[in-house]
Structure formats: C-alpha cells, structure tokens
C-alpha positions in Angstrom: 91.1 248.6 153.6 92.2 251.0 156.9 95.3 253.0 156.1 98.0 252.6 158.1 97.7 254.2 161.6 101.4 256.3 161.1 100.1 257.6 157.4 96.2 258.2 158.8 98.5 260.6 161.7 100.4 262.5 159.1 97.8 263.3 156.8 95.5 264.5 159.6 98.5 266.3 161.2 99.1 267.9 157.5 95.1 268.8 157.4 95.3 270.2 160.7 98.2 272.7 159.9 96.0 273.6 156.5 93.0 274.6 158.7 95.1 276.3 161.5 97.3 278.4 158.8 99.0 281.2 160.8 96.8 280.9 163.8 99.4 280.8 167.1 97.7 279.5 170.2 100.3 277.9 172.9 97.7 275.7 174.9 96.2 274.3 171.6 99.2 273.1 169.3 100.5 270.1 167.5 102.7 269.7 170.8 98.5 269.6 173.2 97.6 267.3 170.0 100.2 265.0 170.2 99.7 264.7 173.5 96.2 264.1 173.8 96.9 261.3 170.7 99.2 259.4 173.9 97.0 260.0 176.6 94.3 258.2 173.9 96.6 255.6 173.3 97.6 254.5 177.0 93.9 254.7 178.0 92.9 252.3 174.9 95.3 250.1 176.0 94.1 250.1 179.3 90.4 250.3 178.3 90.6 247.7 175.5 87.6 248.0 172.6 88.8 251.0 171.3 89.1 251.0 167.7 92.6 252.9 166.7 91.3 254.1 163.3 88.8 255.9 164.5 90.8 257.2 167.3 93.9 258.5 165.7 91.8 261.0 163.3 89.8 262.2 166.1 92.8 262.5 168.4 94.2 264.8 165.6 91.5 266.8 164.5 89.7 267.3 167.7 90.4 270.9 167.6 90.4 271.5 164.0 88.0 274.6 163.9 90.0 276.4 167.2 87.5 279.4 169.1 89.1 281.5 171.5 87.8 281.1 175.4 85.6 284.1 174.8 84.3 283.8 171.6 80.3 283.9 171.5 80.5 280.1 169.3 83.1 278.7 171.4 80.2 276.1 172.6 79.8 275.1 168.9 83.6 274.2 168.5 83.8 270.6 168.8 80.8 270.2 166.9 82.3 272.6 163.9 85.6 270.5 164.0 83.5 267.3 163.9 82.2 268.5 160.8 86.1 269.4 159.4 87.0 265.8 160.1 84.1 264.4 159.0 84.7 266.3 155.5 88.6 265.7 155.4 88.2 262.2 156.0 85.3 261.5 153.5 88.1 262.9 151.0 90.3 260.1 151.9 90.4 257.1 149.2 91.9 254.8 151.6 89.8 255.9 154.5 86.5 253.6 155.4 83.5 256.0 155.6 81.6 253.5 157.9 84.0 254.9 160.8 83.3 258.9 159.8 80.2 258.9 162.0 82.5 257.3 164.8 85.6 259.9 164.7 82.9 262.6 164.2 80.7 261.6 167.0 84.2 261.2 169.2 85.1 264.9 168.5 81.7 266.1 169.1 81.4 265.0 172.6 85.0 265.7 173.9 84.1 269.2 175.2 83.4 270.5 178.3 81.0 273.2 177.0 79.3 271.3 174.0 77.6 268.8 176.4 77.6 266.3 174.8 77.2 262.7 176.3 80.2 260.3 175.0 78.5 257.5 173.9 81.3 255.4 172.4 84.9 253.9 173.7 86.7 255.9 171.8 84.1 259.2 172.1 84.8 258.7 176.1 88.6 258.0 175.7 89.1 261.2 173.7 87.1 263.1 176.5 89.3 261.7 179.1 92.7 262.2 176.7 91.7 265.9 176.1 90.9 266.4 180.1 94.0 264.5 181.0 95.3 268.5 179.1 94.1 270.1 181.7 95.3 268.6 185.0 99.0 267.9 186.1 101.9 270.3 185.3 101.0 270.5 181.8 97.4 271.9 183.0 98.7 274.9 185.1 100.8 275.7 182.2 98.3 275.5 179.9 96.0 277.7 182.9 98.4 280.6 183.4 98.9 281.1 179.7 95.1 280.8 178.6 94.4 283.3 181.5 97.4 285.8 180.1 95.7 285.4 176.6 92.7 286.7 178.3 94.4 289.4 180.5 93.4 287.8 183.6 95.7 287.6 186.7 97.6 285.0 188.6 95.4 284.8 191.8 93.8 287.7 194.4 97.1 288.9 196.7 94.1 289.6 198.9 92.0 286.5 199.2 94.0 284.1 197.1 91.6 281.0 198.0 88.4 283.1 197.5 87.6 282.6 201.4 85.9 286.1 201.5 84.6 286.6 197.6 83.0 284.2 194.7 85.1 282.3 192.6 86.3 284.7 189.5 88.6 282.5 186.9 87.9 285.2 184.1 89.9 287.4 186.7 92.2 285.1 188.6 93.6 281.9 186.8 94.4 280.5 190.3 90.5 280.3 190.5 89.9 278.0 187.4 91.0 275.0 190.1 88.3 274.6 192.2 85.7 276.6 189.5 86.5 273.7 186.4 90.0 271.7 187.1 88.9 269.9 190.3 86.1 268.8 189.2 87.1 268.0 185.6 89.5 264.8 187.3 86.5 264.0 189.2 84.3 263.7 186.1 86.3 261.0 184.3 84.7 258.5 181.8 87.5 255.8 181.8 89.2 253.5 184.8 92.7 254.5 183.8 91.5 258.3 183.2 90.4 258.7 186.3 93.7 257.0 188.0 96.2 259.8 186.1 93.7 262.1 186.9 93.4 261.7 190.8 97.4 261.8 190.8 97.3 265.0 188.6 94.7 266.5 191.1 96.9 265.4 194.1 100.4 267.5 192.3 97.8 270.5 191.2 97.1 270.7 195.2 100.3 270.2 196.2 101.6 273.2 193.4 98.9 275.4 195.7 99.8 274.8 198.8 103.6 275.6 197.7 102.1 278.4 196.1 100.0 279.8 199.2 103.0 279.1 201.2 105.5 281.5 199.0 102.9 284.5 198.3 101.9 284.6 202.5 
C-alpha cells in the first residue's frame, strides 16, 4: 500500500536534511525544493497521468547529492541523487519498490547538464518544475546569487548586452539570459510548463530593459 503523500513529503524532507547536513546553499534549499514540489503539482494537474507517488519523492530528493556549478562531477549530480533516492526509498516498508525505477528515472533526467531525455510524465514534469526555478523573479534571484557564489559580476558597465564581445556568464551573471535562461523557457516538455515559462521570459525581459535603462 502507497504511504500517504503528506508522510512520503516529510520523510523525504527529513532524508534530505540528513544528506545535506551543514551544507548552506541559497539557490538549492528546502525553500527551491518546496517550490519545485508546487510547480510539479500544478503542472500534474494540468498535464493529468502523472502519478503523485512517484512524483513527491522525486520532487524532494532531486537534489539530494548537491555539486557546486564548478565542480568537475557536477554533470553526474542528478544521476548520483537518483541513486540516493533510489536507496532511501528501497528502505521504506511502506514504500512500493515497483515505482523506485520511476522516481529514480525522474531525477535522473531533470538536469540541464546530465542530458538525459525525460521519458516519463512525471520525469518530464519534474524537468519542467525544476526549470520553472530558474525563470521569473525567483530565477534572477537565484542568478545573482549563484554568480556571487562563483565571484562573477552583475553584467559588463561596458557592453552590458555583449553587442561587441562573446557571451561570458562565468564572468557576468547578466549573461546567463540569453547563454541558458532564454532558452531554458523555450525548451519546455509540458503544455502548462511552457505557458508559466513564456510569461516568466516576458518579466525576465522586461527586468533588463528596466535594468539597461538605470545603468545607461
């Protein structure tokens, strides 16, 4: 028998904060977890077929095992924290292990880097859940403070649009727009996913042109 959704949340929430320990990252907390769990939620509901108890773990866990931008494994992230779930949840009693491969497959494919096709509903509703991250107002938050983790800068005073240089998001965050953001809402897997994408897009553009508009 499935465990209820609520419990299945808080014990993966409680394994989560086991693997993290001390580990402070502001763009990948419970808070970008949590979020990513709604985003899941309102595109299953939109989507329909998606099953919710293989969603919820994966949801959770999807960043269990959590590389930094420049680490040399980062590409092997999602697949390491496939392989966390996986484990955690084939400790569960309550838990079914016919959906393991489902949750694991899910967390697998949601990155960017791992390139991994999606090959499930849930798989591509956790991809689009996880993107949804990095677009809007919560995905220039999440830009500017990934880019001071790495010691990057807000944009070129010079050239902020790169009109005159090559796109550089290791050295301007500004940048990471039209090198990964941009296209990231143009990339989306579900109906709904790509409708709160293209609205995210539109703010993200309108944020620049405020932006350019200030700085010049």
């Amino acid at each position: 028998m499935t465990m209820a959704p609520d419990l299945l949340q808080r014990l993966c929430e409680a394994e989560l904060a086991r693997l993290w320990g001390s580990q402070s990252d502001g763009a990948h907390d419970l808070g970008h977890v949590r979020r990513v769990l709604a985003n899941a939620r309102i595109l299953a509901l939109n989507e329909g077929g998606a099953d919710d108890a293989v969603l919820v773990p994966a949801a959770i866990l999807h960043d269990a095992v959590n590389l930094p931008k420049d680490h040399p494994e980062r590409h092997r992230a999602s697949v390491l924290s496939a392989e966390a779930a996986a484990d955690f949840l084939a400790g569960l009693a309550d838990y079914p292990a016919e959906k393991i491969p489902g949750v694991a497959h899910a967390i697998a494919a949601h990155s960017f880097s791992a390139g991994i096709a999606p090959e499930t509903p849930e798989a591509m509703i956790l991809q689009d859940a996880d993107r949804l991250e990095a677009l809007g107002a919560i995905g220039l938050a999440r830009m500017f403070h990934v880019a001071g983790q790495m010691g990057g800068g807000l944009f070129d005073a010079d050239d902020p649009l790169a009109r005159r240089r090559p796109l550089d998001d290791r050295r301007f965050a500004l940048d990471h727009l039209e090198v990964k953001l941009f296209p990231v809402a143009a990339g989306m897997r579900t109906t709904a996913g790509r409708q709160m994408a293209e609205e995210r897009a539109e703010w993200m553009e309108s944020f620049r042109a405020r932006l350019l508009r200030e700085i010049q």
